[in-house]
Every structure is written in C-alpha cells, then in structure tokens.
FIGU-312543 format. One record per residue (C-alpha): x, y, z; residue in three letters; residue number from 1. Coordinates in steps of 0.5 Angstrom, whole numbers, plus 500, padded with zeros to 3 digits. Layout:
// residues N
   X   Y   Z res   n
   X   Y   Z ALA NUM
...
// end
This chain:
// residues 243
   X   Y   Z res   n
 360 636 697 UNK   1
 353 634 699 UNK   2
 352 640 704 UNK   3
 354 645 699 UNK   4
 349 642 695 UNK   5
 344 643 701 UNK   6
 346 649 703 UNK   7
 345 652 695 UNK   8
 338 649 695 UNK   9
 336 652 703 UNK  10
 340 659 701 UNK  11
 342 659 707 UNK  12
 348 664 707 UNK  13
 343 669 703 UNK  14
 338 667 708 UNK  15
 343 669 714 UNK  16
 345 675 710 UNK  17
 338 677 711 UNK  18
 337 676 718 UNK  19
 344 679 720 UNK  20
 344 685 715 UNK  21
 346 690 720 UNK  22
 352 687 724 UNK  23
 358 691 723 UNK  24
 363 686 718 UNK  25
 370 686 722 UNK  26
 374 682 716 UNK  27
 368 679 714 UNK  28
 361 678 713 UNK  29
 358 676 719 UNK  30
 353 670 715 UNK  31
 360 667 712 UNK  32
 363 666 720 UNK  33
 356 663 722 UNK  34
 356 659 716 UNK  35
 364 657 719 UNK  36
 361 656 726 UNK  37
 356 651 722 UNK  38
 360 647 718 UNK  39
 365 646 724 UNK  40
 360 642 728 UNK  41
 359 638 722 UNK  42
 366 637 722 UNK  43
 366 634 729 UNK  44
 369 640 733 UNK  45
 367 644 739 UNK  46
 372 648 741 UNK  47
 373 654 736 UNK  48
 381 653 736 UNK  49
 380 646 734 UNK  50
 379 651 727 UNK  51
 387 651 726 UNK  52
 386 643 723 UNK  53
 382 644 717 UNK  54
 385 651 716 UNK  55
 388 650 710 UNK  56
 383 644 708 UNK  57
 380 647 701 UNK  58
 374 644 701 UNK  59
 372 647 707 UNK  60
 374 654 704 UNK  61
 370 652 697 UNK  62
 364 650 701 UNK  63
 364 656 704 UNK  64
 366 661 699 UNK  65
 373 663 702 UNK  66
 379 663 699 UNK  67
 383 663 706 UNK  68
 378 662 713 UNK  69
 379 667 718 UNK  70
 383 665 724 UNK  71
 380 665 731 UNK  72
 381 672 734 UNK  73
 378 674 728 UNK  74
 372 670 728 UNK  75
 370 671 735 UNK  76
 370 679 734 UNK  77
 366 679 728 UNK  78
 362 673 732 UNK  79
 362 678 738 UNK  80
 358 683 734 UNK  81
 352 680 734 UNK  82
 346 683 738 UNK  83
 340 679 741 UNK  84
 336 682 736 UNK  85
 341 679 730 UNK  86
 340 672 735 UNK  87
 333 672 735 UNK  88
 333 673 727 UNK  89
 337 667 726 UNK  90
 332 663 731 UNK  91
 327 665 728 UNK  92
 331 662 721 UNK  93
 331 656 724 UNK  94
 325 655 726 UNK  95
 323 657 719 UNK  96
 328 651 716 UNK  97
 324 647 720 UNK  98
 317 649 718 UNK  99
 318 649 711 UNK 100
 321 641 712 UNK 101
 315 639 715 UNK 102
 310 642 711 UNK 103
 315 638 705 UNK 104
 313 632 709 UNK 105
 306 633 710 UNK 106
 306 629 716 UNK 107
 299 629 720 UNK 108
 302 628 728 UNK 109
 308 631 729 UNK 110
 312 630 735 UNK 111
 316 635 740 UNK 112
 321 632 744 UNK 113
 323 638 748 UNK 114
 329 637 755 UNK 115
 335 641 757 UNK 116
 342 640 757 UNK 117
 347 643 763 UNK 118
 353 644 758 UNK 119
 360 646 762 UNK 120
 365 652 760 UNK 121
 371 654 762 UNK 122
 373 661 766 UNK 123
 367 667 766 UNK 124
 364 666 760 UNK 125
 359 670 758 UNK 126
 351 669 761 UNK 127
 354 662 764 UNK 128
 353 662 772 UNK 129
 355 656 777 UNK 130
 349 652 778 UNK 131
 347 645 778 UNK 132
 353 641 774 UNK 133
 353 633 775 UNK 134
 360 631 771 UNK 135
 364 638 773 UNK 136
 361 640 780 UNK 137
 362 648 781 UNK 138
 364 649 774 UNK 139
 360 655 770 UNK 140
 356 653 766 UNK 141
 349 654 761 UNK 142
 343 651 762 UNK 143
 338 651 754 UNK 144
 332 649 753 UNK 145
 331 647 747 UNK 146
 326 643 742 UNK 147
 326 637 738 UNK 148
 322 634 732 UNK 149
 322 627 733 UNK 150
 319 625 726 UNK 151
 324 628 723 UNK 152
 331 629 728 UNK 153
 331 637 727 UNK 154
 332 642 733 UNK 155
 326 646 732 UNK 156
 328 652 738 UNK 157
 333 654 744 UNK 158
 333 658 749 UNK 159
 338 660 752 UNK 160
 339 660 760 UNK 161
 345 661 764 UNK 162
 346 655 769 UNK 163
 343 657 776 UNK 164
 336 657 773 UNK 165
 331 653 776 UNK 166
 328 647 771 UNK 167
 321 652 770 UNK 168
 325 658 768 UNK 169
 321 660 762 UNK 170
 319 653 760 UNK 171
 312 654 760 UNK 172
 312 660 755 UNK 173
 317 656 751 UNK 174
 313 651 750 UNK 175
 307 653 749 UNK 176
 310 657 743 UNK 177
 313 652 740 UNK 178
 306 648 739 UNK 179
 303 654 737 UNK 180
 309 655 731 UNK 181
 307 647 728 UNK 182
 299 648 730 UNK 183
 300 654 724 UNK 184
 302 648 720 UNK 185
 297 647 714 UNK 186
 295 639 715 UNK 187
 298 637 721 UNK 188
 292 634 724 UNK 189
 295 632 731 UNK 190
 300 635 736 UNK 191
 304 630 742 UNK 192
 310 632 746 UNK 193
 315 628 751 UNK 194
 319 631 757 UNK 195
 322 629 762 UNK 196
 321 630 770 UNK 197
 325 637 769 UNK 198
 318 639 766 UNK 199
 314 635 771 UNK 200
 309 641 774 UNK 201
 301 642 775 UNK 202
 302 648 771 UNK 203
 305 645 765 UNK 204
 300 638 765 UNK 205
 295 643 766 UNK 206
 296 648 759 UNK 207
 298 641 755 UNK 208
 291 639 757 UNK 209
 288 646 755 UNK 210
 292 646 749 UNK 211
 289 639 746 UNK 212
 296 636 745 UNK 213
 298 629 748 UNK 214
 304 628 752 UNK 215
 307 624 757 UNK 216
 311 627 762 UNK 217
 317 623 767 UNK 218
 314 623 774 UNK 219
 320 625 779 UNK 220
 318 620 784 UNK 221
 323 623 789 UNK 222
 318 629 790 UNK 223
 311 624 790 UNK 224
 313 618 795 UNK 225
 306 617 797 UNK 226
 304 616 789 UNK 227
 310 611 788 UNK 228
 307 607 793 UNK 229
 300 607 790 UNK 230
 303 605 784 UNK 231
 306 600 786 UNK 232
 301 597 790 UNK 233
 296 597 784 UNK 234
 295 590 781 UNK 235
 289 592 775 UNK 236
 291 596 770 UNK 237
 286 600 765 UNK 238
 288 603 757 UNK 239
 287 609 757 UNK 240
 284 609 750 UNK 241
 286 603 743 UNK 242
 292 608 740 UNK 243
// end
C-alpha cells in the first residue's frame, strides 16, 4: 500500500514515538492511536465512531502494525493521555515534515497561505466556546488557524483556538513564526503569503512589510466604505511593478 510505503520511508510511527515517549500507554502505544487517527482521515472519515467500519479491514491493521485495531473508548483514553506538551512535540514533527519536503523541492519562492476555519461540535467538548458559527448558529465550536504551503498543498502549522476568539487572537505571533521557520530554509530566496480579510489590520500589513515578504491581503470593505468609494471612482491604473 502506497502509504505504508510512505510512512516507512518518513518514519513516522518512530518519529511519534519520539515525540510522545512519556504519555502513559493505556492499551497501546500512543504513536499507534496517532497513527490510527492519520489513517482514518485518509480514509474519509471524521467522527471517531465511524471506526467500527474499517475495524475488521486487514489492510488498515497491517498498515498500522496491529493485529486487532482498538475500539473507540480505548482510543479516546489513550488519546486523552496527551499533554500540551506531547501536543507541541507533534506540531513541531509536522512542521519539520514539511520543512524537510520543501528542502527536497528546493524551491526559490515559497508561499504561505494562511486562514481560519469555524469547525462545529457537538455537546461540551473540550476548549470549544459558542462563538461566531454561520452554518450551526450557537453551536460550540473551535476556531484554528492554520498555515498551508502553496507550492506543495501541506499544512505547515495549527494553532488551536476556541470558537469566541476574535479573528486577531494570536494571528500576528503565528504568522511571523511561521515565515521565520521557511526564512531558515537554505535556498528559499523569496517568501509570499495570502490571507484573507479576517487577517486585515495595520498591525499585520505593517510586520509583513518589516519582515520583507510579499503579500496580499482581502480588504473587508464593510468596515472602510470611503476607500470602496475611492476605488470605484478611480479610472487610471498603475502597476506596481513587471511581476
């Protein structure tokens, strides 16, 4: 199987073994029910339940190195075991995934896409908050940001947040380290990033133009009517520059 073979040839399973050396094992290792929540995304699912369709399914176990794939109750606990240090230690896994592919690449511009996503939950989940949610209006719910490499489609990082934060809550702090994790990439010449209008501030346009990366930004013009208005009134247009 394709990713078996990719999995070997990243050593991930060792790799999350690494990263999660003290977490408690409740039945099993903690690097296999990391290795299982992987796969089950792969697979198309989203809820933890939807397990009990691949349960028996040999090739999911031989891909992960199980003879018999854990039920739910015991995934969840030995999940639960993970502190927010284990956490970061899988961010920073990732991250490094990503950095070793792009220095495989060896490509001169890279782009950062970064955005924010209102993901729903159901009852009191863990660090969700009812916030701003357009398709389940006061359900609880997280709200990420994460970070994504154009040129090559891979999340480079995620920060969790509940869903009642503001747009801003950490946003600056997130994307300045994640240019300063590809700037440390040795050739990578030029650095861009896109956003949204969530991202649109002073503060933000301001650091990327003290950082010397390219970007663009959505403008949300709700909140700058008067610049709407100027921009529709203007008839003659300059280039900025011959790229």
């Amino acid at each position: 199987m394709i990713f078996q073979a990719l999995f070997q040839r990243l050593r991930l399973k060792e790799r999350l073994a690494t990263a999660m050396s003290d977490v408690r094992a409740v039945a099993y290792r903690p690097q296999n029910l990391v290795m299982m929540l992987v796969v089950h995304l792969l697979l198309g699912f989203r809820r933890l339940r939807e397990r009990d369709y691949y349960r028996d399914d040999p090739l999911v176990q031989r891909v992960l190195g199980l003879q018999r794939l854990p039920d739910v109750s015991t995934w969840t606990r030995g999940l639960a075991e993970m502190t927010a240090s284990n956490i970061d230690a899988v961010r920073a896994l990732n991250r490094n995934l990503v950095v070793e592919r792009l220095r495989e690449e060896k490509l001169p511009r890279v782009t950062i896409d970064f955005d924010g996503s209102v993901l729903s939950t159901r009852g009191h989940a863990e660090g969700s908050a009812i916030g701003y949610n357009r398709q389940r209006k006061g359900a609880r719910s997280y709200y990420p940001l994460f970070s994504t490499i154009a040129q090559t489609g891979q999340f480079l990082d995620l920060l969790h947040r509940p869903g009642n934060v503001h747009d801003s809550r950490d946003a600056l702090a997130f994307i300045e380290a994640n240019i300063g994790i590809v700037r440390e990439i040795v050739g990578v010449h030029e650095i861009e990033t896109r956003m949204d209008g969530a991202f649109f501030s002073e503060e933000i346009a301001k650091k990327l133009v003290d950082l010397k990366v390219r970007f663009t930004i959505s403008l949300p013009f709700e909140r700058f009517p008067e610049l709407k208005k100027l921009i529709e009134a203007r008839k003659t247009w300059h280039r900025i520059d011959n790229t």
